[in-house]
matplotlib code that plots the C-alpha trace (Angstrom):
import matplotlib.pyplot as plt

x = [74.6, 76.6, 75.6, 71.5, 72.0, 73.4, 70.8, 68.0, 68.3, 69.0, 65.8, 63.9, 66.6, 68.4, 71.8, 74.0, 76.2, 78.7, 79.4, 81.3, 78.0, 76.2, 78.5, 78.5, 74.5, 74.1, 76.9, 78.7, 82.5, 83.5, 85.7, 83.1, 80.9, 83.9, 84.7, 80.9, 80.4, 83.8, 82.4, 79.1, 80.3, 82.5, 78.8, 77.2, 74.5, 75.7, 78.1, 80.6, 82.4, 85.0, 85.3, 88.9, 88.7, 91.8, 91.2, 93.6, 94.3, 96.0, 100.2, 101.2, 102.1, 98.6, 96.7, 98.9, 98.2, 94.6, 94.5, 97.4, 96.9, 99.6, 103.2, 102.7, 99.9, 101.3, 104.2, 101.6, 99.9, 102.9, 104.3, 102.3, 101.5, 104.8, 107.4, 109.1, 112.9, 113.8, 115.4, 112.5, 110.5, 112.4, 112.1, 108.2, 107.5, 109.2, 112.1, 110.3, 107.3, 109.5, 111.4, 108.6, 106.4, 109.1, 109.2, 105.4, 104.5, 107.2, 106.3, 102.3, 104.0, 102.1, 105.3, 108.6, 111.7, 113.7, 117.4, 116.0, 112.5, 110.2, 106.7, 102.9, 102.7, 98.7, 96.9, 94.3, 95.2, 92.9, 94.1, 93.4, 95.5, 94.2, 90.3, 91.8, 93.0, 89.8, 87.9, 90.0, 89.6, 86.0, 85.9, 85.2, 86.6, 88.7, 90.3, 93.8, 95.6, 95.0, 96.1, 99.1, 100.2, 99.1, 100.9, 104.0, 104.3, 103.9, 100.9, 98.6, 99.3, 97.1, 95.1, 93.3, 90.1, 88.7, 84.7, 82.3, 79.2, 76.6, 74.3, 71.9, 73.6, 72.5, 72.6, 71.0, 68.9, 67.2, 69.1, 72.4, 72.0, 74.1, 76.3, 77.9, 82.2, 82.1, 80.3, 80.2, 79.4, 76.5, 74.9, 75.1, 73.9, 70.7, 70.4, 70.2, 72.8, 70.1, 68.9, 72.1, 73.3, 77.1, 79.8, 81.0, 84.9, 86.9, 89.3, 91.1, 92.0, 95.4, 96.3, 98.9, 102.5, 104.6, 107.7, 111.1, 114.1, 117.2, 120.1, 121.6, 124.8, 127.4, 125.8, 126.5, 130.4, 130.7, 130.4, 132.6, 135.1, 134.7, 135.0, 138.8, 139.9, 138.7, 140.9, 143.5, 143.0, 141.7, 139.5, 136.8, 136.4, 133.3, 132.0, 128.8, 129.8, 128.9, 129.6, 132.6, 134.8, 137.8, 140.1, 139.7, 139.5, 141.7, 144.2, 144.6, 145.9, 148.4, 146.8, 147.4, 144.2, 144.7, 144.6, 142.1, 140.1, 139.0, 137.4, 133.6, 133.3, 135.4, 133.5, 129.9, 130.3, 127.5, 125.5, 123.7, 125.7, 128.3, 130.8, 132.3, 132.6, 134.9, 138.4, 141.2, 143.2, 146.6, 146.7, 144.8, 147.8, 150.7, 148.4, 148.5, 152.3, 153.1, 151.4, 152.9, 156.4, 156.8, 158.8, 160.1, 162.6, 159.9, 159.6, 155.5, 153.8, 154.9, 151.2, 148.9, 147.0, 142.8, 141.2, 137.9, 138.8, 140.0, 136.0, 133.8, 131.5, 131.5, 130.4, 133.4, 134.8, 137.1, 137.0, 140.8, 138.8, 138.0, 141.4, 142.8, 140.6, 141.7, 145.0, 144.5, 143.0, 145.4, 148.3, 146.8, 147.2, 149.9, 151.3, 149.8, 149.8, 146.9, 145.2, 142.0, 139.4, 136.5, 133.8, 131.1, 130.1, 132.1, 131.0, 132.7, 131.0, 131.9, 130.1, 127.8, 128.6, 129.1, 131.8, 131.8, 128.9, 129.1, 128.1, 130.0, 131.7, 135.5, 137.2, 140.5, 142.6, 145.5, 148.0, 150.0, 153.0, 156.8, 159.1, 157.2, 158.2, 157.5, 158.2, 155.7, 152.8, 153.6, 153.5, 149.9, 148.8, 149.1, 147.8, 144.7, 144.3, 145.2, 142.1, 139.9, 141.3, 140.4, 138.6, 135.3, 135.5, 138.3, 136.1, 138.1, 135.5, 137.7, 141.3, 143.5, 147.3, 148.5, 151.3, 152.3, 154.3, 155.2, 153.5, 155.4, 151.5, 151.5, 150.0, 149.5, 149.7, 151.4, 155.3, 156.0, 152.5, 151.2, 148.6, 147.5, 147.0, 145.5, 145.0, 141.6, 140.7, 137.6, 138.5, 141.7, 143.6, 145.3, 143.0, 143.7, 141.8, 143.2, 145.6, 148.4, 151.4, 152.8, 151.5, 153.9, 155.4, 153.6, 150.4, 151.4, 153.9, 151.9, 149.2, 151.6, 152.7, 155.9, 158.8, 159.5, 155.8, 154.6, 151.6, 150.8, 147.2, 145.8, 142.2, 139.7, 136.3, 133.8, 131.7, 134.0, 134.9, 131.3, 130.2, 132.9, 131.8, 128.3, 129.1, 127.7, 129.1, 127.1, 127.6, 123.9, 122.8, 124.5, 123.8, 121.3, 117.5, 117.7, 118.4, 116.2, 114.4, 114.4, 118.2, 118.3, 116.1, 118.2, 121.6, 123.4, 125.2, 128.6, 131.4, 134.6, 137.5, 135.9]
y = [105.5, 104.5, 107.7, 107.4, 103.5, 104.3, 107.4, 105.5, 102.4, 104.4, 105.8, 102.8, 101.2, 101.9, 101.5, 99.5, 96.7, 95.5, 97.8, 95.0, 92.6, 95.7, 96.5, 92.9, 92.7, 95.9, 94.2, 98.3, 97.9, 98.2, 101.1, 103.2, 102.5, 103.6, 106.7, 108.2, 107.1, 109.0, 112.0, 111.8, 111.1, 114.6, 116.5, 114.3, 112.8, 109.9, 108.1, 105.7, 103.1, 101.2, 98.0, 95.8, 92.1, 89.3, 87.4, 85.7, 85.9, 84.1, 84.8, 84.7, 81.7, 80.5, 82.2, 79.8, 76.7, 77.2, 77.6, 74.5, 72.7, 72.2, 71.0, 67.6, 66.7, 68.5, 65.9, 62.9, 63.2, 63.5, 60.2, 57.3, 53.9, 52.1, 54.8, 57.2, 58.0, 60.6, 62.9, 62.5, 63.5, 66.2, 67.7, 67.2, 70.2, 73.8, 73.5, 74.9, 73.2, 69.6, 70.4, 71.5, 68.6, 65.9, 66.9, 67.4, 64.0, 62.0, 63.8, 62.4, 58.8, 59.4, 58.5, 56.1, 58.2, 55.0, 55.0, 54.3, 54.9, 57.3, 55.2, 55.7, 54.2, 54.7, 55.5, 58.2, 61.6, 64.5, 68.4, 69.3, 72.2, 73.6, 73.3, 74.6, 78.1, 78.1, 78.4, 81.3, 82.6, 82.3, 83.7, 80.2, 79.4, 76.7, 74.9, 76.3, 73.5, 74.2, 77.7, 77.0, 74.5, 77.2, 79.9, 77.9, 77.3, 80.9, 80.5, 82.8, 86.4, 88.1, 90.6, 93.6, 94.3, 97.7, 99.2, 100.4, 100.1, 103.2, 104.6, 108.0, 111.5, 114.6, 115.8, 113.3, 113.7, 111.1, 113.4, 115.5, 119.2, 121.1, 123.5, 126.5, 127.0, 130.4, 134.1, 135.1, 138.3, 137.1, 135.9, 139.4, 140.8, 138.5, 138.7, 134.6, 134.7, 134.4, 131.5, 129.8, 127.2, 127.4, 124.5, 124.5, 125.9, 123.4, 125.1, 122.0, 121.0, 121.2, 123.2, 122.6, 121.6, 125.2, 124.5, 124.8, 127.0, 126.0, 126.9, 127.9, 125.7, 129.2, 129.4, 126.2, 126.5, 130.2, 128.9, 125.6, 128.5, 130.9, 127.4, 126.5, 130.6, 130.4, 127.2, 129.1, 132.3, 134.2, 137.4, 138.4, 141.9, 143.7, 143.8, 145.7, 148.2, 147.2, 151.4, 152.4, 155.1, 154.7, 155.9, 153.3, 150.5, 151.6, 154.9, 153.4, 150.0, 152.3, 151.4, 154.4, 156.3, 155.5, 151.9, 149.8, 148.6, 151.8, 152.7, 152.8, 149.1, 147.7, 149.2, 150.0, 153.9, 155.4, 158.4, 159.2, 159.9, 160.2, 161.3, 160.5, 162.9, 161.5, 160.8, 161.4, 164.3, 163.7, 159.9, 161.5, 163.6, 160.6, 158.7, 161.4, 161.9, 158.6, 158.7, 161.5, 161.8, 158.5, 157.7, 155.4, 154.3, 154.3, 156.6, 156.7, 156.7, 160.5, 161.7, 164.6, 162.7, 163.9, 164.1, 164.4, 161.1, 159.1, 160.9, 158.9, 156.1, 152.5, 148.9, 147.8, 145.6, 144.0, 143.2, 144.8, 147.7, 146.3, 145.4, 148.6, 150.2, 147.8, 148.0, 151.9, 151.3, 149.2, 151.6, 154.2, 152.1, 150.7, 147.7, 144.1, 141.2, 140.4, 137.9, 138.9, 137.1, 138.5, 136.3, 138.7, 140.1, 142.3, 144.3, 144.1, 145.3, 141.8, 140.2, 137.4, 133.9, 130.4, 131.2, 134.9, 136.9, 141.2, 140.0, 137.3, 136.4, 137.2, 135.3, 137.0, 136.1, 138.8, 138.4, 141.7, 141.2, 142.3, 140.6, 137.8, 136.8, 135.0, 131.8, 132.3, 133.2, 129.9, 127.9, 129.8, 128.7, 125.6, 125.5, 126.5, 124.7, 121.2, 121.8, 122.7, 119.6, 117.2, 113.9, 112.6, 108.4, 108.2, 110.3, 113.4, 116.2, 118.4, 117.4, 120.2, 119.9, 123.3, 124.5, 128.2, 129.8, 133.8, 135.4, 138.0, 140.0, 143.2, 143.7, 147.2, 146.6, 143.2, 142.0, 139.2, 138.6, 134.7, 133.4, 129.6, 126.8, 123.3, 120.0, 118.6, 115.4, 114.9, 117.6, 115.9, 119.3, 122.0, 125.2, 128.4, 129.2, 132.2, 135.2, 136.0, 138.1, 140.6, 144.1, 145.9, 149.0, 152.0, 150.9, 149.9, 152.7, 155.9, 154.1, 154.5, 150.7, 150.3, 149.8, 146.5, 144.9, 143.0, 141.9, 138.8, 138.6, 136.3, 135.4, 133.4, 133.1, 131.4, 130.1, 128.2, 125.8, 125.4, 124.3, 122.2, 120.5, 120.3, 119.4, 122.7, 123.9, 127.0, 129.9, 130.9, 128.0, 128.3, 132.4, 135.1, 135.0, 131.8, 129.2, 126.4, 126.1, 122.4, 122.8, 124.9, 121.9, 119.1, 119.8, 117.6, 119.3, 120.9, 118.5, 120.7, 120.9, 118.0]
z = [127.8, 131.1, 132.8, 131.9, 133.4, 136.7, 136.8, 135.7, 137.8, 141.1, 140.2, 141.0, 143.0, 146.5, 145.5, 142.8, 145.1, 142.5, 139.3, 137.9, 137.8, 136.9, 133.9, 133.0, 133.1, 131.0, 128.6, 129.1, 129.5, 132.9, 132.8, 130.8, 134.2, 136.6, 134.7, 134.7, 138.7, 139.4, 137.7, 139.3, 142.5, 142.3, 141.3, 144.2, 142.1, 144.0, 147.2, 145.9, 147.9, 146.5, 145.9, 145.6, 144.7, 144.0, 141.1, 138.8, 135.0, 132.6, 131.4, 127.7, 128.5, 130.1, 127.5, 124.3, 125.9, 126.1, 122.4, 121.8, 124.7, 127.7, 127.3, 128.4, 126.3, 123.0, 123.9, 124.9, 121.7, 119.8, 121.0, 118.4, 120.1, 119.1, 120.7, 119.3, 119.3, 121.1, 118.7, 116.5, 119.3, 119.6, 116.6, 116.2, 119.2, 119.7, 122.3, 125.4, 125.0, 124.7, 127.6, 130.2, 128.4, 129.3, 132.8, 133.5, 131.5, 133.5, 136.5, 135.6, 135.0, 131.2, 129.6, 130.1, 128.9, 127.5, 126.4, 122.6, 122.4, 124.2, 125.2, 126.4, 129.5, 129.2, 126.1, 127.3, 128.7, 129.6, 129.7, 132.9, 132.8, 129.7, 131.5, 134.6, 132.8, 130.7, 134.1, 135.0, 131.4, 131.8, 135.6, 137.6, 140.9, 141.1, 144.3, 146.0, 145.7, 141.7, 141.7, 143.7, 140.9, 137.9, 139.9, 140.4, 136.6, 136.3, 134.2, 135.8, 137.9, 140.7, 139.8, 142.3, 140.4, 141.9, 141.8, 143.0, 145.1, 144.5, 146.1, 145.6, 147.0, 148.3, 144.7, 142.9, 139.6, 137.3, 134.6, 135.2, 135.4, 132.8, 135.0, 133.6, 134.3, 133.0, 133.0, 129.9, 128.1, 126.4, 130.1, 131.4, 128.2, 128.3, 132.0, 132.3, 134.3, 137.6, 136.4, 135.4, 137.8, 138.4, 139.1, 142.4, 142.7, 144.1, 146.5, 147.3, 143.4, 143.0, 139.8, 137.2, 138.6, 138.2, 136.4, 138.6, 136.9, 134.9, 134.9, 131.9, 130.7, 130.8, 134.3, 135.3, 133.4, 134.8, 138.5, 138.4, 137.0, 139.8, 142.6, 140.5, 140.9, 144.7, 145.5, 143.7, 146.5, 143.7, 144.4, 142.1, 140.7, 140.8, 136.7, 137.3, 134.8, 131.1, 130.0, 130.5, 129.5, 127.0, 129.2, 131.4, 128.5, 126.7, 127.5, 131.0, 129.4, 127.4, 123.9, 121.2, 120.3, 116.6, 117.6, 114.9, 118.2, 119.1, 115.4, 115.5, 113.4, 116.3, 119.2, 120.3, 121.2, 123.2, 122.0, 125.6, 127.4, 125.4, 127.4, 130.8, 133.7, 135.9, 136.1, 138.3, 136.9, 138.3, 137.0, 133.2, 133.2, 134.0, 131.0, 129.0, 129.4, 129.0, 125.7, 123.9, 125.4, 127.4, 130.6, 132.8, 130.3, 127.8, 124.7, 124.4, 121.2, 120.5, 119.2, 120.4, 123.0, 122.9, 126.3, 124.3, 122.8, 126.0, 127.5, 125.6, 126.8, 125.2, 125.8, 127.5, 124.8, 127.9, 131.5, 131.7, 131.6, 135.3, 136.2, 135.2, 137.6, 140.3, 139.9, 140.1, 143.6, 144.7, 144.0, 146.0, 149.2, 151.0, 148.4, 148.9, 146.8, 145.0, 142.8, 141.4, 139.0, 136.7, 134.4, 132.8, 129.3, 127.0, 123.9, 120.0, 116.9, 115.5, 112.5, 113.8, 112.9, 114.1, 116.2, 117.3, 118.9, 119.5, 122.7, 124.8, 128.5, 129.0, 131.9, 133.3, 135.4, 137.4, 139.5, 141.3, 143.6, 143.7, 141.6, 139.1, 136.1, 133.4, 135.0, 137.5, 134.3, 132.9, 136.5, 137.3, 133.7, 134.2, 137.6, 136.1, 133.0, 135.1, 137.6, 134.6, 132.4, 135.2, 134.5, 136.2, 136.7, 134.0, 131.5, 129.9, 130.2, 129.0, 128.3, 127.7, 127.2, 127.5, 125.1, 125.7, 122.9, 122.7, 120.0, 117.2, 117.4, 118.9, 122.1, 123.5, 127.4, 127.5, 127.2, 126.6, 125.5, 124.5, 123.2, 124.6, 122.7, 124.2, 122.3, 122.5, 122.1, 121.0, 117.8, 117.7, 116.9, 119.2, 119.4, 120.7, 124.0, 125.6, 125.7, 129.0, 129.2, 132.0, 132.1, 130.9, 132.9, 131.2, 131.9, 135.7, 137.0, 136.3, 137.9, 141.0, 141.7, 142.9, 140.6, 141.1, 141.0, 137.9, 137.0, 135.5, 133.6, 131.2, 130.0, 127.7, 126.2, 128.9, 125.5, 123.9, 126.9, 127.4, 123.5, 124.3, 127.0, 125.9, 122.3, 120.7, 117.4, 116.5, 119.4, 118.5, 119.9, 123.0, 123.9, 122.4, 120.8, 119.1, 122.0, 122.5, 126.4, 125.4, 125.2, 128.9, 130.2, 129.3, 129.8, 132.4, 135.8, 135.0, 135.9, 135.1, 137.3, 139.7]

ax = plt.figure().add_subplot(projection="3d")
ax.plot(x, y, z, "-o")
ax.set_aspect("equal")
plt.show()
């Protein structure tokens, strides 16, 4: 209807000056009118010019007292010839309109405000707010001096009304041609594609906003983890090998090869290639010795070590798989001191749940020099659980209280071994978070370490500090298939250790 106005009166006309008075003739709304000359402006049926005009409508407030009537004369009128009390008064009218009534009817010397009783001091009053905001209502002009008062009273607002003025373009039609957007197979089939007449391609139309990455919340935890070992001087070790062989995850870290861990429901085993092919005899050998017979003041397991077993290829189930490697490389140098760090995924043939994935992200910690001990396991400990228990504005992110205690459990390559337990707050409970202990020597001297260097190690989940911080309690929700992008989207910037 809009559209075939505009067409049809350009037709017969040069151009349309005022769209509002044009809407307003035709009794079309307005926008309806703006809406079709945008779209025929961007086809060219016609030129457009806009049009911006201050006017000034009516507040809440101005729009109640053209229906009641302004304060002053609500309070005039309630006022009877013989005075009223003004407590009575009072309670005749709502609060604000008594209040601004008062002040505008004194102000108009309408009223005397007596100790006793509240008086006429004429007996005829006429609205002229009310009339003036009906004027504006109704589109009238009134004086400045009468806006300025209105305005003051905050009972009308500015207001930019924007049109158009229209005139025919180089395109223009009594009727709009139907374009086509597409080619379709049934236009090439009928061969009307010749006659079909094509939108124009816009080359300057921008197209939808891409959407910008996000970083995933064990991202964000992962790299606040990696800043806390750098302040510490810590190295990181290069993970870049999820298959690995058992020697090195396991034989290496002197763990027997009838050890549960190394059965097939504990570990993922590759079938292709099954096998590894390289490993440096002379240290295989010191492994293998170490195992069956023992040494260095150790009596071994006393079994028939299997090279075919110590050959085959897994998921690492570990990343001491990767400091075993590194420590091998650093015995076959001159001895330095070292403190290396690794965060990346390890491997178990685990049954999933709400807590435990086969597939998660192992953050170690090692530290290699002459002559540490114990003491210096539990000061690095807590080194590192105080910068990643650190608050943010007086808000415990994550509060740990570290309590270390030594462990009766067996652990293959570490003695004393300890597990680490830290009180959380918001669960209100202490909950384990981590293993440590000191490699022990038949894991580090047939390596070819000195006999007087220890190594200190310890090392925890990277999900479980995360669903803490970020309030998850299912794991799936956190890491594998079924995590929501909303969740990815949302999250908040990692705080820890700030």
């Amino acid at each position: 209807m809009a559209e075939d106005a505009i067409l049809g009166y350009l037709e017969k006309n040069d151009d349309i000056s005022d769209s509002g008075q044009f809407a307003a003739e035709r009794r079309i709304d307005h926008n309806e009118i703006v809406n079709v000359i945008k779209s025929l402006h961007g086809f060219r049926y016609v030129d457009a010019q806009d049009i911006k005009r201050e006017t000034w409508v009516l507040t809440d407030e101005g729009k109640a007292y053209t229906a009641t009537g302004s304060p002053e004369v609500q309070l005039f009128l309630a006022i009877p010839p013989e005075g009223i009390p003004k407590e009575e008064l009072q309670k005749k009218l709502d609060a604000s309109v008594f209040k601004i009534g008062c002040a505008q009817a004194a102000k108009n010397k309408w009223v005397e405000m007596g100790k006793q009783l509240v008086t006429r001091k004429i007996q005829h009053v006429d609205d002229k707010v009310k009339d003036l905001l009906l004027q504006i209502q109704e589109g009238e002009a009134i004086n400045q001096d009468d806006i300025k008062a209105l305005k003051a009273r905050k009972l009308i607002v500015p207001q930019t009304w924007k049109g158009y003025s229209v005139k025919k373009g180089p395109n223009y039609a009594p009727k709009r041609k139907k374009v086509a957007t597409d080619l379709t197979r049934e236009n090439l089939q009928r061969g009307d594609w010749k006659e079909i007449e094509f939108k124009e391609y816009n080359f300057t139309a921008k197209g939808l906003p891409t959407e910008g990455g996000h970083l995933h919340p064990l991202l964000k935890v992962r790299q606040q983890l990696k800043d806390i070992f750098r302040q510490m001087g810590f190295e990181e070790m290069p993970t870049n090998n999820y298959v690995e062989s058992s020697f090195w995850n396991f034989d290496a870290l002197f763990q027997p090869q009838q050890h549960p861990a190394r059965d097939s429901h504990d570990t993922f085993f590759l079938q292709a290639p099954s096998t590894t092919k390289e490993l440096p005899e002379d240290y295989v050998q010191r492994v293998k010795q170490i195992h069956e017979s023992g040494g260095y003041q150790s009596r071994g397991y006393g079994y028939d070590w299997k090279r075919e077993e110590a050959d085959k290829n897994l998921l690492r189930t570990h990343t001491t798989a990767v400091s075993s490697r590194m420590l091998y490389l650093l015995a076959q140098k001159p001895f330095a001191p070292k403190k290396y760090y690794s965060i990346d995924r390890v491997f178990r043939n685990e049954a999933v749940d709400r807590t435990h994935l086969a597939e998660f992200h192992q953050i170690e910690g090692v530290v290699c020099d002459r002559g540490l001990t114990l003491g210096d396991l539990l000061g690095v400990l807590h080194e590192f659980f105080a910068r990643l228990g650190k608050t943010l504005a007086g808000i415990p992110l994550l509060t740990w209280h570290v309590e270390i205690a030594i462990q009766a459990r067996y652990n293959p390559y570490t003695e004393p071994s300890m597990e680490i337990f830290s009180y959380h707050e918001g669960f209100g409970k202490w909950v384990e978070v981590g293993n440590s202990g000191m490699f022990r020597p038949e894991m580090l001297l047939p390596m070819g370490l000195p006999e007087d260097v220890r190594v200190i190690a310890w090392g925890l989940s990277l999900e479980r500090p995360t669903m803490i911080l970020y309030g998850i309690d299912n794991i799936r929700d956190l890491f594998g298939h079924k995590v929501d992008l909303g969740l990815i989207k949302r999250n908040p910037i990692c705080r820890l250790g700030l």
